[in-house]
C-alpha positions as CSV (number, residue, x, y, z in Angstrom):
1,X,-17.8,-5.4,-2.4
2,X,-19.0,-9.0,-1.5
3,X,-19.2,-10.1,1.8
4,X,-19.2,-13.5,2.8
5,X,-19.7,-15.9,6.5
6,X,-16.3,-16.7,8.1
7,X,-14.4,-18.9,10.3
8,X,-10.9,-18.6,11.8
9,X,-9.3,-20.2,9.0
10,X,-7.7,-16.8,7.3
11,X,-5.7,-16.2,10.9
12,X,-3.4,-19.0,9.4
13,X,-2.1,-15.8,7.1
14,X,-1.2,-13.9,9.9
15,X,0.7,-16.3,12.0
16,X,1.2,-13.8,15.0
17,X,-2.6,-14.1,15.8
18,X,-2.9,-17.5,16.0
19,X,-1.8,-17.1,20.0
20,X,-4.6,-15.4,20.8
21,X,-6.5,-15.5,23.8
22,X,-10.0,-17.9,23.4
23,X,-12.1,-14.8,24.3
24,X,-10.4,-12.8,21.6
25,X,-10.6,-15.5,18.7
26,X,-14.6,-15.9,19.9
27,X,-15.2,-12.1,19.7
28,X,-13.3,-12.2,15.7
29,X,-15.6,-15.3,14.6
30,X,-18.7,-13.6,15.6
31,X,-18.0,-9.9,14.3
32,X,-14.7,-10.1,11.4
33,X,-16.0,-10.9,7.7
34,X,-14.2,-11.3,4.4
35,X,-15.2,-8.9,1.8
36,X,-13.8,-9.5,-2.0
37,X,-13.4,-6.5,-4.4
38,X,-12.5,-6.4,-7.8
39,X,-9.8,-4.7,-9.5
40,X,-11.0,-0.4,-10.2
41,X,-12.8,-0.8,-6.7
42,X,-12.5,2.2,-4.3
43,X,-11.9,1.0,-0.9
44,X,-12.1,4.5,0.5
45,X,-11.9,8.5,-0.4
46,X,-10.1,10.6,1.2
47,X,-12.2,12.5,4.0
48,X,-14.4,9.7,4.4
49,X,-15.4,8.1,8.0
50,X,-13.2,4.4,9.0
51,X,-15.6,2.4,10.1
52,X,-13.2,-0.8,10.8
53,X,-9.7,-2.1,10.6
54,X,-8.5,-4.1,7.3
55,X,-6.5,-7.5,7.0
56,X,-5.3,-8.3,3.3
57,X,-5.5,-12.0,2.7
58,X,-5.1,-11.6,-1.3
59,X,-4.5,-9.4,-3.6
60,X,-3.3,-5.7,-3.7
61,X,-4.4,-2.4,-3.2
62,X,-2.4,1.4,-3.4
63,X,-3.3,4.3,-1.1
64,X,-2.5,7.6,-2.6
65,X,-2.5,11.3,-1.9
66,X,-4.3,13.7,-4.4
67,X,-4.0,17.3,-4.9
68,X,-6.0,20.2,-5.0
69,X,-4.7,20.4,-8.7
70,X,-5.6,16.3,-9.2
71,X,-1.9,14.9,-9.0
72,X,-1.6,11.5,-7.3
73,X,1.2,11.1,-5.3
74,X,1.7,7.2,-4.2
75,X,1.5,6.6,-0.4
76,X,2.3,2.9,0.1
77,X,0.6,-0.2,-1.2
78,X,-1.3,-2.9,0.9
79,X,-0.9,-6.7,-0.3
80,X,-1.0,-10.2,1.1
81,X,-0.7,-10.2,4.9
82,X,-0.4,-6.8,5.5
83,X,-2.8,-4.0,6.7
84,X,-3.5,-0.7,6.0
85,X,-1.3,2.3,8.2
86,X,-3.9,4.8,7.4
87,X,-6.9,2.7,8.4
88,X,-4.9,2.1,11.9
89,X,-4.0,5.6,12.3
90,X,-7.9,6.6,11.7
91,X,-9.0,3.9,14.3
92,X,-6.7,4.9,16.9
93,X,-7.4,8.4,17.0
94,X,-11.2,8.4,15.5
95,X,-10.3,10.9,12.6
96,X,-11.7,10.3,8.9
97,X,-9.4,9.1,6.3
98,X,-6.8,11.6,5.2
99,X,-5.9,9.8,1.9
100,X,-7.7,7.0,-1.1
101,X,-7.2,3.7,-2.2
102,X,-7.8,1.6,-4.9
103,X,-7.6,-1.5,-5.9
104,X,-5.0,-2.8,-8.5
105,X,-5.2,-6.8,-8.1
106,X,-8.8,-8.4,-7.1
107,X,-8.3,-8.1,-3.5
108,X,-9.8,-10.7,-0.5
109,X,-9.6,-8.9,3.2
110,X,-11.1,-9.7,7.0
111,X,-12.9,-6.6,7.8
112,X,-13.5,-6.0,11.7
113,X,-15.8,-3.4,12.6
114,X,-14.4,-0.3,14.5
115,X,-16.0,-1.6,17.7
116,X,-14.8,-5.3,18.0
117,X,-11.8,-4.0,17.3
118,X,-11.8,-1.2,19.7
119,X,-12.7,-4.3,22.3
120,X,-9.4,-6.5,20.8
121,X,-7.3,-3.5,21.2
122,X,-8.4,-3.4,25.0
123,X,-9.0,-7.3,26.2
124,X,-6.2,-8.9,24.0
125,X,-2.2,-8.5,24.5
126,X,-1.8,-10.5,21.1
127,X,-3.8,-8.4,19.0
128,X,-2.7,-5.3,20.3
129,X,0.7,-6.3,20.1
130,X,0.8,-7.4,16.2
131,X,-1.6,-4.3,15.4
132,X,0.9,-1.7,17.3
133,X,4.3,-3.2,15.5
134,X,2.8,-3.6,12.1
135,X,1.2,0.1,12.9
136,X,5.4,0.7,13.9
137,X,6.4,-0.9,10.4
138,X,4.2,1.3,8.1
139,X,4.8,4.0,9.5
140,X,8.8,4.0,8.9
141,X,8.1,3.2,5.5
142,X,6.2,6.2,5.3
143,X,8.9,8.4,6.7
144,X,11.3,6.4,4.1
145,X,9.0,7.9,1.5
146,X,9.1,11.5,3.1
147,X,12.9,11.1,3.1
148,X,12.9,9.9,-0.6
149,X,10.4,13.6,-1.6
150,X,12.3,15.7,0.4
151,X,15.8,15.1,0.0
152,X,16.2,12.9,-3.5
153,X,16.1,14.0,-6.9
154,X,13.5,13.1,-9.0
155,X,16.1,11.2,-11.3
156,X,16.9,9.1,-8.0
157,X,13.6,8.2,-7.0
158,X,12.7,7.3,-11.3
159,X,16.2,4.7,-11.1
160,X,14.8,3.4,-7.6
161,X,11.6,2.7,-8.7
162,X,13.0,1.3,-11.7
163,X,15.0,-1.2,-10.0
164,X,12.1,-1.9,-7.6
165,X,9.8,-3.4,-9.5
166,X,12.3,-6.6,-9.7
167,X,11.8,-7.0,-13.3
168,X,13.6,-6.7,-16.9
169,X,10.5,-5.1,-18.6
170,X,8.1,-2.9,-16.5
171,X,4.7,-2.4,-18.0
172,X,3.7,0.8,-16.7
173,X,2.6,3.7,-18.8
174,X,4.7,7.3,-18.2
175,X,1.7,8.5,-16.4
176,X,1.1,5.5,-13.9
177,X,4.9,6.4,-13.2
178,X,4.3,9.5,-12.7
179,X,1.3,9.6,-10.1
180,X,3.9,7.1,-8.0
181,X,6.5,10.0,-8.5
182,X,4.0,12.7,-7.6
183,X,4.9,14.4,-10.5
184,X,4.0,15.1,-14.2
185,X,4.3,12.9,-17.4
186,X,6.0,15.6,-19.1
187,X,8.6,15.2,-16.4
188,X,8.8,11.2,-16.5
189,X,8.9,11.3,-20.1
190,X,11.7,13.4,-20.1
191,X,13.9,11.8,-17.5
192,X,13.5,8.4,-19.1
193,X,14.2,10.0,-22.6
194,X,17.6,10.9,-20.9
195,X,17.8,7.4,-19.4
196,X,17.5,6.1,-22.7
197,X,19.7,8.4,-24.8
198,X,22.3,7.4,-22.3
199,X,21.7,3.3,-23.1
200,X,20.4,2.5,-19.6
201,X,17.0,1.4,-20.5
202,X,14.4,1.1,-24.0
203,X,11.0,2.1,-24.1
204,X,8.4,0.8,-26.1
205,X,4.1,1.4,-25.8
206,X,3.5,1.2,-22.5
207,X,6.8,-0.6,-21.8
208,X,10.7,0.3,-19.9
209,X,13.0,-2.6,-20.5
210,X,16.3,-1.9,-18.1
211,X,19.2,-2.5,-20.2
212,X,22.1,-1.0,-17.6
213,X,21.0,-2.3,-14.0
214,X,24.0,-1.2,-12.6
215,X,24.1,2.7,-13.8
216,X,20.7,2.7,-12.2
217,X,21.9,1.5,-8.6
218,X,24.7,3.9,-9.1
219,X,22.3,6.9,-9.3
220,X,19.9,6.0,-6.9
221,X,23.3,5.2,-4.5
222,X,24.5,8.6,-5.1
């Protein structure tokens, strides 16, 4: 990663923090620093020590869950003026990183070490505020994801994250769709072979073109 010299000027990204007290913006201008990372960059392993808290200002970033058996199960992903639930969680209660990311899109981030923001969390209301309801955010994403493993079937979650990704054509491989799923290629392919035999969506190299938006939501509204 590169590090670089900064000012205050990334706090216009997260608009929440520009109320903060003058002590607090003093202590981020002498310890925070922006860090750039290209895309294939690990950002952290899973069991490795958090050493400070993590402010996206471009770019993006997936944190995933690997098995004992080496399948990848998608956690969440970190872009543009978010931060990272896992790196909080690891902060707050001082416990090494339970999960990996990666990075997908060149990423830019603010990097405060543990310490300063150990000192934020106890002498500023702002930043403890915004770091507390993003922390409240993430984590009932997370438990949207638990509820999407536990009690969806694997057809549902496939036709959601289908109709996620906002586009037409999605350029994902079976296997890229398949660590998001936490589950095999063998199983993607066949599901979207189904999905296909049944005129919903194409498939070409690399490629799913949705061709039946609607059956889609139907399934994943089921």
């Amino acid at each position: 990663m590169l590090s670089t010299n900064t000012s205050l000027d990334w706090l216009s990204t997260f608009p929440e923090l520009m109320a903060m007290e003058p002590h607090a913006k003093s202590l981020l201008a002498q310890y925070a620093r922006i860090v750039e990372a290209p895309v294939g960059t690990v950002g952290y392993r899973e069991g490795g020590a958090c050493g400070a808290y993590v402010m996206r200002l471009a770019g993006l970033s997936r944190v995933f869950k690997m098995s004992a058996s080496g399948r990848e199960i998608l956690l969440y992903r970190v872009a543009a003026g978010e931060t990272c639930v896992i790196t909080t969680t690891c902060l707050l209660g001082n416990s090494n990183y339970p999960a990996s990311t990666i990075v997908e899109e060149a990423i830019r981030d603010v990097i405060i070490p543990a310490s300063a923001f150990n000192q934020l969390m106890l002498d500023s209301m702002v930043f403890r505020r915004y770091v507390m309801k993003n922390y409240g955010a993430l984590i009932s994403d997370l438990i949207v994801l638990l509820d999407e493993v536990a009690f969806h079937t694997l057809d549902a979650r496939l036709a959601k994250l289908l109709i996620d990704s906002g586009a037409v054509s999605i350029n994902r491989t079976h296997q890229q769709i398949a660590d998001e799923l936490g589950t095999a290629r063998e199983v993607v392919s066949r599901q979207l072979k189904r999905f296909e035999l049944k005129g919903w969506i194409s498939m070409g190299r690399g490629q799913v073109e949705i061709q039946d938006r609607e059956k889609l939501m139907e399934l994943v509204s089921a």
